[in-house]
C-alpha positions in Angstrom: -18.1 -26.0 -26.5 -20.1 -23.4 -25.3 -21.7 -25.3 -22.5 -18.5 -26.1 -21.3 -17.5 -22.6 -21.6 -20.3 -21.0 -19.5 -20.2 -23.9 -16.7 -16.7 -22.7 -16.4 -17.2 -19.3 -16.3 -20.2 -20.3 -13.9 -17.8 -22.6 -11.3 -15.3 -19.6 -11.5 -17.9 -17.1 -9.9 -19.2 -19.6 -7.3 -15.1 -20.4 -6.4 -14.6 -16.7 -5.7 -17.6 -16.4 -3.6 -16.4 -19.0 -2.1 -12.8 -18.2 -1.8 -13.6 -14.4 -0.4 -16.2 -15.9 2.2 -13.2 -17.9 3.6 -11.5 -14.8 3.6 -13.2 -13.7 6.5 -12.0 -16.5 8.8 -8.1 -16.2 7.5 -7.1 -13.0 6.8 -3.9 -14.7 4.6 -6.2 -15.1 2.1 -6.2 -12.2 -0.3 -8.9 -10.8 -2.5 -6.5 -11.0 -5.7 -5.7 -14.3 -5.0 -9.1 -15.5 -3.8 -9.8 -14.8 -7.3 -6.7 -15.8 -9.1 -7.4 -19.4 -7.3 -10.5 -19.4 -8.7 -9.8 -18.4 -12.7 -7.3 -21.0 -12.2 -10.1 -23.6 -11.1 -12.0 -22.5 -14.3 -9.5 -22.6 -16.6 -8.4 -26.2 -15.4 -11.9 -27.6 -15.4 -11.7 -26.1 -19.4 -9.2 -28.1 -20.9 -10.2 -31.0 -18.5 -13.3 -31.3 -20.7 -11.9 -29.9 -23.9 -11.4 -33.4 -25.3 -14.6 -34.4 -24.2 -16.5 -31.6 -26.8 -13.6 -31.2 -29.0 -12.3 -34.8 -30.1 -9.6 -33.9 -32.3 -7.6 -33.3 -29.5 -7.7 -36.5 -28.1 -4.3 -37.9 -27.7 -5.2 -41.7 -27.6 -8.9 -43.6 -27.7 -10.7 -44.7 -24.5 -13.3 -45.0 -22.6 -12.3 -42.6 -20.2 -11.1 -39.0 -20.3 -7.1 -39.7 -20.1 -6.7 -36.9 -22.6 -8.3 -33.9 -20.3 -6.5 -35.1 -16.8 -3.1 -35.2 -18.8 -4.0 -31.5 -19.9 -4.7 -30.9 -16.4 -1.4 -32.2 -15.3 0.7 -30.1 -18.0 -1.6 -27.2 -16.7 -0.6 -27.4 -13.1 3.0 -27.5 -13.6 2.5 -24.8 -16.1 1.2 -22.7 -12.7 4.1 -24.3 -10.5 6.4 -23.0 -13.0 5.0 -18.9 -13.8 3.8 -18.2 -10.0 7.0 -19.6 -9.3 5.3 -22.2 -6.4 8.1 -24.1 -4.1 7.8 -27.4 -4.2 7.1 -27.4 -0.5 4.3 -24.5 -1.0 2.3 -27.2 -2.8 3.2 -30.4 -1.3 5.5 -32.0 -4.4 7.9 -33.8 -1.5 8.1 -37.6 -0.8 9.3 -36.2 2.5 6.6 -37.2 5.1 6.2 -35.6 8.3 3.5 -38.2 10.8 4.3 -41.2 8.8 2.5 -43.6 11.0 -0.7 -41.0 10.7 -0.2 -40.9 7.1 -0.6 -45.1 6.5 -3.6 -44.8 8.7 -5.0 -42.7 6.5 -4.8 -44.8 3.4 -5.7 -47.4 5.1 -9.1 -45.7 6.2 -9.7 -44.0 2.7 -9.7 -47.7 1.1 -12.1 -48.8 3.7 -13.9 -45.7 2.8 -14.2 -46.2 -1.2 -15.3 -49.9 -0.2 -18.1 -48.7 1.6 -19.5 -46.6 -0.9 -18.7 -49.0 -3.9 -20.6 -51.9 -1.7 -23.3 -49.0 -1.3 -23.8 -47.4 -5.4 -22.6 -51.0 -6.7 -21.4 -49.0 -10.2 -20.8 -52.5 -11.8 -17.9 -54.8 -12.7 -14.7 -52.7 -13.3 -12.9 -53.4 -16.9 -8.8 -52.9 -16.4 -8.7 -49.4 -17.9 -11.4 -48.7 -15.4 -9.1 -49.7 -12.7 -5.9 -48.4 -13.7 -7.4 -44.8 -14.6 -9.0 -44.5 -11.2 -5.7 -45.8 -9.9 -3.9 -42.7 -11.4 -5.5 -39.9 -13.4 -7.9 -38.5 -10.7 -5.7 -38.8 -7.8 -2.9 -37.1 -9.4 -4.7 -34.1 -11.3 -7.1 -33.5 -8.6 -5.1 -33.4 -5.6 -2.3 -31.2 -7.1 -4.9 -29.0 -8.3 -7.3 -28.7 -5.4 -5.0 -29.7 -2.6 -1.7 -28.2 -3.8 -1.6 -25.6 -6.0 -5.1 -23.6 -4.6 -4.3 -23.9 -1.0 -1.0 -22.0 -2.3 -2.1 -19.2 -4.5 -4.8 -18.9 -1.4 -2.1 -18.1 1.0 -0.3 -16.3 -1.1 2.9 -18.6 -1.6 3.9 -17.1 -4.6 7.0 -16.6 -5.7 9.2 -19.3 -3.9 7.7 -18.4 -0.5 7.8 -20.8 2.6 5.1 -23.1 3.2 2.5 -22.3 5.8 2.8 -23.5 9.4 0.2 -25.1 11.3 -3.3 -26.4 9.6 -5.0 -23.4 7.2 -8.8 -24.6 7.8 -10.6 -22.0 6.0 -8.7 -23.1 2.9 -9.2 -26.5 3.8 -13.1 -26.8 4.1 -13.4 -23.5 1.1 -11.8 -25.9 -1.3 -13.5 -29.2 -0.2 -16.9 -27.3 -0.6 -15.4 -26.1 -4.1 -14.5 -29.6 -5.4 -17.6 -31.1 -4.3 -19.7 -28.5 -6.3 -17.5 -29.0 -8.7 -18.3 -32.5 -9.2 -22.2 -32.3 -8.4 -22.8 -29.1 -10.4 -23.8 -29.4 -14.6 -25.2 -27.6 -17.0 -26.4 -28.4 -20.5 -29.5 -26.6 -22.6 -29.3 -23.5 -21.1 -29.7 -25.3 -17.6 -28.1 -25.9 -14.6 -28.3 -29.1 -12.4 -26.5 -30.1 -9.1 -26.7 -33.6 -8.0 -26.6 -33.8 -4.3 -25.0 -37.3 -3.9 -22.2 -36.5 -6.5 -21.0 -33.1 -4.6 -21.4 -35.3 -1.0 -18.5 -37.5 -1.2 -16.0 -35.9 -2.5 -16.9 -32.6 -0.6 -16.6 -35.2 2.7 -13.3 -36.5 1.1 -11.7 -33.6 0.5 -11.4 -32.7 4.6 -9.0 -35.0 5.6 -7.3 -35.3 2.7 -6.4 -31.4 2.7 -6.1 -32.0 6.2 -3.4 -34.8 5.5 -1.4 -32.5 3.0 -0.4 -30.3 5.7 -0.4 -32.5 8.4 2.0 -34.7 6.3 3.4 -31.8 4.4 3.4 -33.8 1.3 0.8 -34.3 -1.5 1.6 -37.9 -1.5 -1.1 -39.3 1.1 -3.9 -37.6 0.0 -2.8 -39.0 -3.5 -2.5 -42.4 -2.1 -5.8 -42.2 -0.7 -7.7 -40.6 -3.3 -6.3 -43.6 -6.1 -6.9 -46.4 -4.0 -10.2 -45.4 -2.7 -11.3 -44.9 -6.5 -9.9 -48.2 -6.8 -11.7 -50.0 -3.6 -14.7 -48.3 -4.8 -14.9 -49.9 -8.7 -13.4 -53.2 -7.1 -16.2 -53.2 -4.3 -19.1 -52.1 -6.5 -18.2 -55.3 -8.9 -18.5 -57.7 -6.0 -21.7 -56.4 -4.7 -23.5 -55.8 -8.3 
């Protein structure tokens, strides 16, 4: 528990440097809710892992962590609901704007988790591998990182009208966020970062922000980010 704690505590105060250095490139972005953003990103990567440290609160057995990413779901629309978030501000719309760019897209992010499951071959896929990857991640993560952060970042508080136009800063600040997040770790009083593991989902992360706004919906870069998991388990069984 207290690992998780102070890697928390830890991603919080590299978010906020983060968040404020993006600052200087869009002035939208406040310094209150540079680091509201970033408590937020702390306190969901907390109860992500809780049931990893803390088993009684698992809600079902598995092999992997269904229990944290529903957490993280009831979390976010916990946030939707007290900052009062439009569902436009944070991309909850099956209304798409550049359809055609949009199938593209998921087209090219399946293509892309083949390439890189033909590449780390992570072994032959068991069904709960495939349908978690198909869901949990794509759902938490992208609501999180590319719906409700690009919103407190700009400000969108309190049911006010999504951005126009394509926010960059907060695009590239949270892709280099959520790759740390994944390649970062800490356990015995030490901190690791895995290069390869930050990468990808840092290289990810641009279009697929890009995509939310461009399509003004959360639902391609959810699309994309569930079926490239998926290409990438399928792909690594056929090449191990």
């Amino acid at each position: 528990m207290t690992n998780a704690l102070i890697f928390s505590l830890s991603f919080a105060l590299i978010a906020g440097v983060v968040f404020l250095c993006a600052r200087a490139a869009d002035k939208r972005i406040l310094i209150g809710f540079a680091l509201l953003a970033a408590a937020y990103l702390a306190l969901d990567d907390f109860i992500t892992g809780l049931p990893t440290v803390a088993h009684s609160l698992v809600l079902f057995g598995a092999h992997w962590n269904w229990t944290g990413k529903i957490y993280s779901i009831v979390l976010s629309l916990l946030a939707i609901t007290a900052f009062k978030l439009s569902p436009q501000a944070v991309g909850l719309t099956l209304e798409q704007s550049h359809l055609k760019i949009g199938a593209i897209a998921v087209l090219l992010f399946i293509v892309w988790g083949t390439c890189l499951g033909l590449l780390f071959k992570p072994g032959v896929p068991d069904a709960e591998t495939l349908a978690f990857q198909a869901v949990m991640p794509g759902i938490s993560e992208e609501l999180v990182y590319r719906g409700i952060v690009p919103a407190l970042l700009l400000g969108l508080v309190q049911r006010k009208a999504a951005v126009d136009g394509t926010p960059w800063a907060v695009i590239l600040s949270t892709a280099i966020v959520f790759g740390v997040w994944h390649g970062l770790n800490y356990s015995d009083g030490k901190f690791g970062f895995d290069l390869m593991s930050a990468l990808f989902p840092f290289i990810g992360s641009i279009p697929g922000g890009w995509l939310r706004f461009k399509t003004g919906s959360l639902v391609v870069p959810i699309l994309g980010h569930g079926l490239a998991n998926v290409a990438f388990h399928i792909a690594g069984g056929l090449g191990a």
